[in-house]
N, C-alpha and C positions, 0 to 999 in steps of 0.2 A: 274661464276654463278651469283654474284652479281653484276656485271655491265648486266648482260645479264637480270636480273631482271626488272633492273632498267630501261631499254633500252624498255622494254614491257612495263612496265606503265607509259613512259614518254606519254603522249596523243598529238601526233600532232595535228594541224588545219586541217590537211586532213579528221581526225577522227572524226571533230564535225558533226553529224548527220545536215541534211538541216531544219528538224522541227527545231532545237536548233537556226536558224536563221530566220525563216518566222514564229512561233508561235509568237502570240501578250501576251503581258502581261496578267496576266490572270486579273486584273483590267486597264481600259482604260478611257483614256475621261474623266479627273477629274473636276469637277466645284464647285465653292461655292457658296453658299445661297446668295440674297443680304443682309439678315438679318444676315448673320456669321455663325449661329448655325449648319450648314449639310455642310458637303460633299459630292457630287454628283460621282457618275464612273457608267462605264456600266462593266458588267459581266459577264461569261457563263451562263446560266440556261436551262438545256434540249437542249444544241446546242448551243442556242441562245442567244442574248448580249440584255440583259437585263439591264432596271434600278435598280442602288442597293442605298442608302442613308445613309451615317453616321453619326447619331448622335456626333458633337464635345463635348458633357457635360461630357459625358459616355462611348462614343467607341462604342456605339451598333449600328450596322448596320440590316436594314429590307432589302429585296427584294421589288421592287414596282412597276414592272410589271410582268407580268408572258407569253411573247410570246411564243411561239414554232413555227409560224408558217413563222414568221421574224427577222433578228434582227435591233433594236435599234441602227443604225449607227451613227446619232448625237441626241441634244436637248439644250433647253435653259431653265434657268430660267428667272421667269417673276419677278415684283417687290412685286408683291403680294404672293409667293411663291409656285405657280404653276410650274411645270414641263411641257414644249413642246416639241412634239418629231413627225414626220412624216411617211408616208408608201408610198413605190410606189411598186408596182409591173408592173416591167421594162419587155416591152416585151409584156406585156397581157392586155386585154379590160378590168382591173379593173380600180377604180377611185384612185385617191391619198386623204390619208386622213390624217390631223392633228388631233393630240391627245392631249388631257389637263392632266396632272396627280394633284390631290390633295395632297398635300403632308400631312397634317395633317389627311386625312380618308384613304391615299393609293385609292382612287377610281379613274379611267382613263375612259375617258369616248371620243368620239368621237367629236371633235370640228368644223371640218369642213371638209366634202366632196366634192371633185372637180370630176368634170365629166374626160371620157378621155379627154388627149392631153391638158389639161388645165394644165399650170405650177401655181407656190404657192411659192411665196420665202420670209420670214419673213425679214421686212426692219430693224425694229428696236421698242423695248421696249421702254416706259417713266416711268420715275419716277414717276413725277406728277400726273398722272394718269395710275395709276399700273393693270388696268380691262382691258388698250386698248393697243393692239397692231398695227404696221402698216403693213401691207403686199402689196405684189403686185398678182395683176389674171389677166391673158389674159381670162377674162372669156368672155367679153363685144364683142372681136373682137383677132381671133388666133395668129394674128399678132403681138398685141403689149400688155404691160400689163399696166393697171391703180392701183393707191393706193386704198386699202382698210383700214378702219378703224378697226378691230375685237376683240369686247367684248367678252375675256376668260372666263367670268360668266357665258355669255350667248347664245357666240356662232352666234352671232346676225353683222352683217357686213354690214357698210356704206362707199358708194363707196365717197371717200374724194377730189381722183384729177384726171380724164379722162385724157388720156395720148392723145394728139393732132397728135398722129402718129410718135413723131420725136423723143421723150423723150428715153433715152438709161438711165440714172440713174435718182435718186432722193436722193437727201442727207434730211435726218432728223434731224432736229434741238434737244435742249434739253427737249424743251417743247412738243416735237411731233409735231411741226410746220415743213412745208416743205417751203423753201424760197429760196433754189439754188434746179437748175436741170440741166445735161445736155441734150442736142437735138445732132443729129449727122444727117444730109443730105450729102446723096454722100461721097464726105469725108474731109469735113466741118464737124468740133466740135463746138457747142455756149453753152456757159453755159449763163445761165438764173436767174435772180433775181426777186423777190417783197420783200419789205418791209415791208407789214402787207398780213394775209390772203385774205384781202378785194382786195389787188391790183393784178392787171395784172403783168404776168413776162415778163420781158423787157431783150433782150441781152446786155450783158455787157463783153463778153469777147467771138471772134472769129476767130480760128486757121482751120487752114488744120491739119489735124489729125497727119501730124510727126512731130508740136507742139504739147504740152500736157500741159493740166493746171487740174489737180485731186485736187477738194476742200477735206480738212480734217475736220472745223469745225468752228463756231464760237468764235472770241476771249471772245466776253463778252463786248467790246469797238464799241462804234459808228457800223457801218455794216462791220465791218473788219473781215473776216474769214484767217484762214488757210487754205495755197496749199502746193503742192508738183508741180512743174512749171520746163520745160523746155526753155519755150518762153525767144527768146534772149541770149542763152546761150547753151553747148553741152551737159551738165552735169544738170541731175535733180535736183532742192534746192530747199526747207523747205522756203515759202516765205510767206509774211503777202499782202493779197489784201482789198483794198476798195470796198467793194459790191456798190458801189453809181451809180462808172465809171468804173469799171475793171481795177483799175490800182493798179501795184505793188509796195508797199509802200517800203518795205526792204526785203531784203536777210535776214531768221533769221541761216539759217546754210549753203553751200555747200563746194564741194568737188572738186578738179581738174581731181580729177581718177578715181572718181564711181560716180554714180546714189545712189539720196538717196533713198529708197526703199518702207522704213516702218516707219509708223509716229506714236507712244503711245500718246493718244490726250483722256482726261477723259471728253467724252461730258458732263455730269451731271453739272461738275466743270467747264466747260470749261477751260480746263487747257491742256496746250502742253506739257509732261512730255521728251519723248524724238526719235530721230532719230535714224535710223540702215540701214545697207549697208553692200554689201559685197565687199571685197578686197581679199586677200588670203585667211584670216579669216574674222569674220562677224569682224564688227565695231558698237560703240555706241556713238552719243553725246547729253549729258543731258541738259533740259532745264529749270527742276526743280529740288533744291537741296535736296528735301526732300527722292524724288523717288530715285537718286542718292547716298543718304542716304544708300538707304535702298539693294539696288545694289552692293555699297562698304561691306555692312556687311555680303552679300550671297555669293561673288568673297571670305571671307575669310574662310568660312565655307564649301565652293565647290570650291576650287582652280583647276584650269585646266579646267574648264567645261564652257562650252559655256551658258550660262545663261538669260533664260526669264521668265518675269512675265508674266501668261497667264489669271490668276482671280485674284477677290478681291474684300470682303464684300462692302458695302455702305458705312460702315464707315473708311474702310481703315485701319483694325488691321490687317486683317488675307489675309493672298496669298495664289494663288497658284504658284509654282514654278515648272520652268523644268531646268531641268540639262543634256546635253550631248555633248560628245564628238565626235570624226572622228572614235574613236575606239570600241565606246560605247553608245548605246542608252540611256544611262545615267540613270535618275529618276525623278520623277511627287512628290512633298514635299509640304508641309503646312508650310506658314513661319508665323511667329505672332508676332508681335509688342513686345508685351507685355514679356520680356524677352531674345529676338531676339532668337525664339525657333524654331527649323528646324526637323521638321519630315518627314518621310517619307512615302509616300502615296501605292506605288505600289512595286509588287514584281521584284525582280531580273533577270527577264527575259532575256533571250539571252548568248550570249557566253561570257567566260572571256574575257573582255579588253584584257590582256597579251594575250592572242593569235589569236588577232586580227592585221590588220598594219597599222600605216596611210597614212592619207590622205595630199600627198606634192603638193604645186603648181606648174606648170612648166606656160613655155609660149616660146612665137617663132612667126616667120614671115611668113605668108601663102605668096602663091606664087605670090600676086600681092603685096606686102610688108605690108597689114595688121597687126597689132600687135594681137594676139591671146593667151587667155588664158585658163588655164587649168588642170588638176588635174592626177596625177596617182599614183596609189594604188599600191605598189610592195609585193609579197608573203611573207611573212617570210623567215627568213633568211640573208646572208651577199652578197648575189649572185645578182648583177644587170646588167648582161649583158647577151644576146643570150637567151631572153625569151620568154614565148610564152604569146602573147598579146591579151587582149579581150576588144576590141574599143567599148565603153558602149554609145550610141551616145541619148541625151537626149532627150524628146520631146517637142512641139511645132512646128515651130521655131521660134516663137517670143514669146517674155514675159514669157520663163521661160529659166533656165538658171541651172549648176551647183556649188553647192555653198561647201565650207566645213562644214564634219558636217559626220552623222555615215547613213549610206546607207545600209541594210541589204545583197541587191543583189551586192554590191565591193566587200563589207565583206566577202561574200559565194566565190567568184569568187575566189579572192584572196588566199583565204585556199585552196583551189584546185592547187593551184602552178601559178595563171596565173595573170601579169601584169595588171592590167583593165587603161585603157586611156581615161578621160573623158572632153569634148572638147567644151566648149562657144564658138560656132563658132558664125560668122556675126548674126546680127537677135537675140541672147541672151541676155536679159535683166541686166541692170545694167552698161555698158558701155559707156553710152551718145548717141543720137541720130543720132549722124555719124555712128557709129558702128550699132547701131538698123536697121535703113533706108538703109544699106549696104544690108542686107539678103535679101530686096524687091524682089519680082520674081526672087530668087536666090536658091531657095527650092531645085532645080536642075542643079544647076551649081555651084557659088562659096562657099556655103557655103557646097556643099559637097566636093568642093575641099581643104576650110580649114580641114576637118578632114581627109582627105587624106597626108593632107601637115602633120597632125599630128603622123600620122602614120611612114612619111617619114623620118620626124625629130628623133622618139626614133629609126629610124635602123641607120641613120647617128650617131646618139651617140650609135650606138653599146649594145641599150637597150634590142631592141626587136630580134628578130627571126625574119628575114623577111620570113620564108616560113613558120612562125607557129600564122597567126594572123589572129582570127575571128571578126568577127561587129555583133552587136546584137542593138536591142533598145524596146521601148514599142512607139504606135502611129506615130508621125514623125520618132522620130527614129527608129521605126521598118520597115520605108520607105525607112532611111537611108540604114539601112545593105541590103536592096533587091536595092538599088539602087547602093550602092556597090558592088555587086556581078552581076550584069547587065553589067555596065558600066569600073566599074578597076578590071575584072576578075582572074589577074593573082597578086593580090594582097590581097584578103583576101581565107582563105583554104574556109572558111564556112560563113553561114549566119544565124541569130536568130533574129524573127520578130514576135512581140508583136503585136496584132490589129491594123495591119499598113497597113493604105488606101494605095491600089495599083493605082489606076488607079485618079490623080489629075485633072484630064478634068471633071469627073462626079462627085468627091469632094465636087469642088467650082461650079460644075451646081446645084448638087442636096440641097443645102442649106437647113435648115429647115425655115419656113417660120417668126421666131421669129427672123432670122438676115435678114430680108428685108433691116431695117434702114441702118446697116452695111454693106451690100452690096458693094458698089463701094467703101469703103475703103478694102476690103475686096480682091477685083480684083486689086487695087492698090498694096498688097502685098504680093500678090500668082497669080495673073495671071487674065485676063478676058476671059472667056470662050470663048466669041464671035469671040473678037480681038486676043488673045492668046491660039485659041485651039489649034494652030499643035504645039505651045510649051511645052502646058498643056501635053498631047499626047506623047509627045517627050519621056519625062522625066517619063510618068509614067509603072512602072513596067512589068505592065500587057499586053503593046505592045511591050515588049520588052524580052519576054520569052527566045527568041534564041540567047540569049549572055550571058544565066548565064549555067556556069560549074560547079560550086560548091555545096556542099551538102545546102539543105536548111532544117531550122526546124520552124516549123510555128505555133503558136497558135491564135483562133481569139472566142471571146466570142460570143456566138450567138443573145444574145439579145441587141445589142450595135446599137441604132438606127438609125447608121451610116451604118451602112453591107450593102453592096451589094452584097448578097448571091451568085448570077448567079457569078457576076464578078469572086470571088472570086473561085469558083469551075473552072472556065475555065483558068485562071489562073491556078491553081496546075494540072490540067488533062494536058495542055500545056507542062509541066515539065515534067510530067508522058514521056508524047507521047516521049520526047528526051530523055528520062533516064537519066535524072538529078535526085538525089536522092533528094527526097522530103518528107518531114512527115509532113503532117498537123493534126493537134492536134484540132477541134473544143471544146470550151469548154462551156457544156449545161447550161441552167439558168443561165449565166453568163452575165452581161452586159460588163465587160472587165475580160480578164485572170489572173487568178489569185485575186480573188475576196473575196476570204477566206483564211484562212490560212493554211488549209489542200489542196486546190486546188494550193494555191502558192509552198507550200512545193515540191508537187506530177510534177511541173512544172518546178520547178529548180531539180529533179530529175534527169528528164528529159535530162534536159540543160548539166548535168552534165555529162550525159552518152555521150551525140551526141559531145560535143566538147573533151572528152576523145577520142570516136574515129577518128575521123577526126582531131585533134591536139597533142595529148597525145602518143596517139599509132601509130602513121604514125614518120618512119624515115626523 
């Protein structure tokens, strides 16, 4: 009776309810003052995620907005101690507006209104002058966007630099000066220099775009900025340029195996504190000791945890910190100088660690001998062979990649009983520019064959089931599992497809008109419409209804202003018409699925039930 007890309240992984993994903390989004004094989080109110601020003298926290009608997905502080935060209502003929919050009266008051279809994307705050912010608006022309100047007092906006048509970024200086930009024609990159605001920008540095040179910031020395530079080499490095002539003065960090990624660079200070990359696990190498200081002292007080600094007051007493694991969404802490004092900001959300698994890297040879890396999650337990596999296939496919670290949807998957296999094929970020430039118009060929070769590889190790293995993704990858189940039909049972463009001929036709500049870099890496429709065509889903056999489960958020409704409806009636078991799940007010946390929840529900019966319950 007492083992049989005991046996009933052991609580398996199977048992953890899906809210227990897709409900978000019930504080999020932590920021500090630049003055020190508040902590920032957004938090439920009436539904909605609202601003909350905590006083650090006292502990006392206010509420300081009061939506219901939206929420509060991001904001920023200003140097003046302003709260900025935005609205769009995705889908509908309202305008987009930015909001001021006073922190000292709590009054929120409307900053600026954009008409429809006009985007608003905040470049970057000054110190210097803490009333002006810099933004960009396509207001002048749909096309492209220009700098704007915009007084938070007053709401008042002067248009500072007209984009000449070619301009794709604008780096901000410390002072709020703008002195580099990039231009991008066809697909040709130039980045651009002046020396005072008075001067004209001059090119000083020009690549074909599968070179890359991303300025980071100025040193403080002569015109020498920070990049992040592949030119010349395979592997991304942390390098120092002369703004004079474009030329690359020294290597300050690289790597022979990875792409450096991420650069911690304190404009104010101009100061380059440190590098990050991933390899199995991430990696760090520090450039200043003090920062590194302050690193060694949080690795002793959060050992095991994957660790970054995300804020930090003006004067550099107080952090914010995150902490997490592969196993564990970890926690959001206040670290403070002054004592080396580590609290903690947010609650305990999510499941136990212990009954979580992690995350191991593998790797292996795709079939034209690529070296290929990659991750798999195995369920609980001591059991790794003849399993049933759920090929998690990322999206993009360029410039994003999977990294280790705690995943809510492996996590879920994995409790469930099931292997997840997660796959940097070609085209994945981080691998050096041979490896990148590989994926080119491969969207439909090799780099669906690396995840195929991945598949292939855990049944030659006797990992997986080969008669029990589904593909699933969200965007590309939700391309990917319909393009798996089109094309190697007798290889996966099922298919799970996250707002994933069916049809890549009308994709890359129908562009929105804000990537005009990128354009023919654009066709260079996914195909030209003109030159490459019957491949485009080939490859995509929606002409290719009569080769899928397998169950499909589909969701696609309706407001995603990518949808092509028609397509997409003839598409699933197609399946219908051959009784191919199809579910499409539209999901309303949604710009992508799964958008909320009760929507995400109600979605892996879902998931849960359709690959139970088609993997779970099939002999």
């Amino acid at each position: 009776m007492a083992a049989a007890f005991f046996a009933c309240n052991d609580k398996k992984a199977d048992d953890i309810p899906a809210s227990d993994f897709f409900t978000s903390s019930e504080k999020t989004n932590f920021k500090i003052s630049p003055n020190g004094k508040y902590v920032s989080y957004l938090k439920l109110h009436n539904g909605k995620r609202n601003v909350f601020i905590k006083k650090l003298d006292d502990g006392s926290e206010v509420r300081a907005t009061s939506f219901t009608d939206f929420d509060v997905n991001d904001y920023f502080w200003t140097f003046d101690n302003q709260v900025l935060f935005g609205k769009d209502n995705f889908g509908k003929q309202a305008p987009h507006q930015l909001f001021a919050l006073d922190v000292q009266t709590l009054k929120t008051r409307v900053l600026l209104t954009s008409e429809p279809k006009i985007r608003t994307r905040i470049l970057s705050t000054n110190r210097l002058s803490p009333d002006v912010i810099s933004i960009t608006m396509n207001k002048r022309d749909s096309a492209q966007a220009d700098v704007y100047k915009l007084n938070v007092r007053t709401g008042k906006t002067d248009l500072y630099l007209v984009n000449p048509g070619n301009v794709t970024e604008w780096f901000v200086d410390a002072d709020g000066s703008i002195k580099l930009v990039k231009a991008t024609e066809g697909a040709e990159e130039t980045i651009l220099f002046r020396s005072t605001e008075l001067s004209a920008f001059k090119p000083i540095i020009k690549n074909n775009f599968r070179n890359s040179v991303r300025p980071i910031g100025f040193t403080g020395i002569k015109n020498y900025f920070y990049a992040l530079s592949n030119v010349g080499r395979d592997k991304t490095a942390v390098v120092e340029i002369d703004a004079a002539d474009g030329k690359e003065e020294r290597v300050l960090y690289a790597s022979n195996t990875a792409d450096m990624q991420r650069v911690e660079y304190i404009k104010s200070r101009r100061r380059l504190e440190l590098t990050a990359w991933d390899e199995a696990k991430p990696k760090k190498h520090f450039f200043d000791k003090g920062i590194e200081t302050i690193y060694a002292e949080l690795d002793k007080q959060l050992a095991g945890y994957e660790i970054s600094i995300t804020g930090r007051d003006t004067s550099e007493q107080r952090f914010i910190v995150s902490a997490v694991t592969d196993r564990s969404r970890g926690g959001i802490y206040l670290y403070e100088r002054d004592g080396n004092k580590l609290t903690r900001l947010n609650d305990n959300a999510g499941p136990n660690p212990d009954d979580m698994s992690p995350m191991e890297p593998i790797s292996y040879h795709a079939t034209d001998g690529l070296f290929i890396n990659g991750y798999i999650t195995y369920p609980q337990g001591d059991k790794r062979t003849n399993l049933p596999v759920v090929v998690f296939a990322h999206d993009g496919p360029f410039g994003q990649r999977d990294s280790w670290g705690y995943r809510a949807e492996t996590q879920f998957l994995a409790s469930r009983g099931y292997a997840v296999l997660q796959i940097n094929y070609r085209g994945s970020s981080g691998y050096g520019k041979l490896f990148y430039n590989a994926g080119f118009k491969e969207q439909g060929g090799k780099i669906q064959q690396d995840i195929l070769d991945g598949v292939n590889w855990l049944v030659q190790n006797k990992i997986a089931n080969p008669n029990k293995v589904a593909i699933m993704g969200r965007g590309f990858g939700g391309y990917s599992a319909l393009y798996g189940v089109s094309f190697f039909p007798n290889k996966y049972n099922c298919a799970i497809a996250l707002d994933a463009p069916i049809n890549a001929f009308t994709y890359i036709k129908e562009l929105p008109s804000f990537f005009k500049t990128t354009l023919q870099k654009r066709y260079e890496m996914f195909g030209d419409p003109d030159k490459d429709a019957d491949m485009l065509k080939s490859i995509s889903p929606v002409f290719n209804v009569g080769k899928v056999k397998s169950p499909l489960l589909m969701f696609q958020g309706e407001l995603d202003m990518r949808l092509n409704k028609g397509e997409l409806e003839h598409y699933v009636r197609g399946l219908q018409r051959r009784n191919v078991p199809i579910t499409y799940v539209p999901q309303k007010n949604e710009r992508w699925s799964g958008q909320t946390d009760s929507s995400k929840t109600k979605i892996y529900q879902q998931i849960e039930k359709f690959l139970h019966d088609n993997m779970l319950a099939k002999p």
